[in-house]
C-alpha positions as protocol buffer text, in pm:
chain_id: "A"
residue {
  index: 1
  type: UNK
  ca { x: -1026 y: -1748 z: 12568 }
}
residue {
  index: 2
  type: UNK
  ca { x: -1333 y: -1537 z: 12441 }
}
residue {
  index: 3
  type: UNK
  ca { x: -1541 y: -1379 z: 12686 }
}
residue {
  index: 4
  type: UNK
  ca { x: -1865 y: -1356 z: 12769 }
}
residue {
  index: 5
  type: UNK
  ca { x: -1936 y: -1020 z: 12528 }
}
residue {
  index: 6
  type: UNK
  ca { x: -1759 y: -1153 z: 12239 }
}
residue {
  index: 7
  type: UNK
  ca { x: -1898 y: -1436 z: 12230 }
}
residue {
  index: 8
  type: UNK
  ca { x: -2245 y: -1244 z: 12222 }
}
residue {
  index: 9
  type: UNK
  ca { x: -2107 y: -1003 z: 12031 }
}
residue {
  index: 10
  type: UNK
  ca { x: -1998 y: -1312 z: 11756 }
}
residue {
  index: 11
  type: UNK
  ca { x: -2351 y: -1457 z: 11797 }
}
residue {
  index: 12
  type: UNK
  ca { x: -2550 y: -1184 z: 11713 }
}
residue {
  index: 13
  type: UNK
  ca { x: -2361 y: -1105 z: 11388 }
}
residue {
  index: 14
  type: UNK
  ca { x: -2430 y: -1451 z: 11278 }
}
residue {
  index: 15
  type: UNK
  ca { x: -2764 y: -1517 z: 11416 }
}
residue {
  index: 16
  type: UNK
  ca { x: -2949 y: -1118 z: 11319 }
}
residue {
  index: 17
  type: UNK
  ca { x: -2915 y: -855 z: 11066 }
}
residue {
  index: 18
  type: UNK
  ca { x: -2957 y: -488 z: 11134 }
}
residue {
  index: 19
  type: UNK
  ca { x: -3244 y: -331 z: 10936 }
}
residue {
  index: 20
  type: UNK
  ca { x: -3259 y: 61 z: 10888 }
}
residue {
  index: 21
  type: UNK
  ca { x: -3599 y: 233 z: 10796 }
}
residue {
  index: 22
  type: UNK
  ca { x: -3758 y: 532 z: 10695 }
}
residue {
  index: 23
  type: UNK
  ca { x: -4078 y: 640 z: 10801 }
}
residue {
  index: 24
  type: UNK
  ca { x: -4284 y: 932 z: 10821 }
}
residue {
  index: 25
  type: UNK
  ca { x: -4295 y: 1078 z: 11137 }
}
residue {
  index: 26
  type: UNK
  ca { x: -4649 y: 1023 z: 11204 }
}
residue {
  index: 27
  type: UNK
  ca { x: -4612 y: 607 z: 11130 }
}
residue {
  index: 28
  type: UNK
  ca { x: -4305 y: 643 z: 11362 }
}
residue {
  index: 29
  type: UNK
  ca { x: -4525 y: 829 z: 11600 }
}
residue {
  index: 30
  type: UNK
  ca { x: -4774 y: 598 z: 11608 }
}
residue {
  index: 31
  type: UNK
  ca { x: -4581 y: 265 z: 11654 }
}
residue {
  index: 32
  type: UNK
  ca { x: -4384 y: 461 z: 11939 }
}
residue {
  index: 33
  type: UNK
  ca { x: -4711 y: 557 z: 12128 }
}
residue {
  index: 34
  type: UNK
  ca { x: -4814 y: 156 z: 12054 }
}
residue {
  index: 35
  type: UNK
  ca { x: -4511 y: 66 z: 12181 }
}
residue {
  index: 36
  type: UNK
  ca { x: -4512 y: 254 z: 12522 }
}
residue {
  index: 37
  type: UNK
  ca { x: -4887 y: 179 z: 12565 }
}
residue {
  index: 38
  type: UNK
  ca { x: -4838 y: -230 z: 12500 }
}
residue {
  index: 39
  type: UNK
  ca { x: -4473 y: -256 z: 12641 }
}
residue {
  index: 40
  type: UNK
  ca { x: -4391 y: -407 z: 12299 }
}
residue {
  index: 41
  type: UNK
  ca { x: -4071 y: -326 z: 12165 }
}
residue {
  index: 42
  type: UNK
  ca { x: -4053 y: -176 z: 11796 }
}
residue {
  index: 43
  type: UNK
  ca { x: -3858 y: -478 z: 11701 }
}
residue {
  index: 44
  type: UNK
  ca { x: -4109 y: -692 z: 11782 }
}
residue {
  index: 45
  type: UNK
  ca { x: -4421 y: -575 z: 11669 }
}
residue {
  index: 46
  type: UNK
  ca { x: -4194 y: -557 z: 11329 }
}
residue {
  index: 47
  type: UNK
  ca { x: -4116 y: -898 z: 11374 }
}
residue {
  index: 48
  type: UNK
  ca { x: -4497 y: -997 z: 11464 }
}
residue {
  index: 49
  type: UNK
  ca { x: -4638 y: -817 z: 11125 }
}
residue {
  index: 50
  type: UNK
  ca { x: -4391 y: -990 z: 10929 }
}
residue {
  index: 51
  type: UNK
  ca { x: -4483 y: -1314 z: 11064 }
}
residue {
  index: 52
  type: UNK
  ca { x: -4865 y: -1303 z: 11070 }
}
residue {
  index: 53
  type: UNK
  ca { x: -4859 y: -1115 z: 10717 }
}
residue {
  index: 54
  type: UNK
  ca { x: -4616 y: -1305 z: 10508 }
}
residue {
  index: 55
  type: UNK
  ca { x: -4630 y: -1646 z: 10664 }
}
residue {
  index: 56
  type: UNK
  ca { x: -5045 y: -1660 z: 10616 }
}
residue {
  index: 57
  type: UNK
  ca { x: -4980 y: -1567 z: 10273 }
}
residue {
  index: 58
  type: UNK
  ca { x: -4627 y: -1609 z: 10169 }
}
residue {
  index: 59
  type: UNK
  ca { x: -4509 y: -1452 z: 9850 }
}
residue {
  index: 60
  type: UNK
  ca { x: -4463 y: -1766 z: 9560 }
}
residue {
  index: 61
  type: UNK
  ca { x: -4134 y: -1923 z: 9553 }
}
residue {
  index: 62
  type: UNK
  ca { x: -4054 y: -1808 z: 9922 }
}
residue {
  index: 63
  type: UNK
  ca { x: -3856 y: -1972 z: 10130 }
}
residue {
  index: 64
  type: UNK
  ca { x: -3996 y: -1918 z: 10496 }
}
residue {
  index: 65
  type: UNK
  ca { x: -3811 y: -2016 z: 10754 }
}
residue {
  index: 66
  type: UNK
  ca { x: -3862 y: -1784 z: 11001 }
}
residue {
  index: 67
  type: UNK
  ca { x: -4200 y: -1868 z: 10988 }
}
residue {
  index: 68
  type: UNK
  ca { x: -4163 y: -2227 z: 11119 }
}
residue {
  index: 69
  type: UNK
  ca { x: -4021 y: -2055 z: 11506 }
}
């Protein structure tokens, strides 16, 4: 029987993917200090700008599923 952690573990590997960025250090800087000052994670302020950028004006021939959670 699977525990608890591999069943996360399995999860997560379907459910997410793991995105890597560059940045300058001065945009990284600056969503850091926005983070610590809002108590919004990285992650999701990412997540937000995606959301209230590309489903208000999705890109043509888009599917946008994400944008319907």
């Amino acid at each position: 029987m699977a525990t608890s952690s591999e069943v996360k573990r399995k999860y997560n590997r379907k459910v997410y993917k793991k995105l890597t960025i560059e940045m300058k250090k001065e945009f990284y800087e600056m969503l850091d200090q926005y983070s610590k000052e809002t108590g919004e994670s990285k992650t999701s302020f990412i997540c937000r700008m995606i959301k209230e950028h590309l489903c208000e004006k999705p890109p043509a021939n888009t599917a946008n599923t994400a944008c319907n959670n």
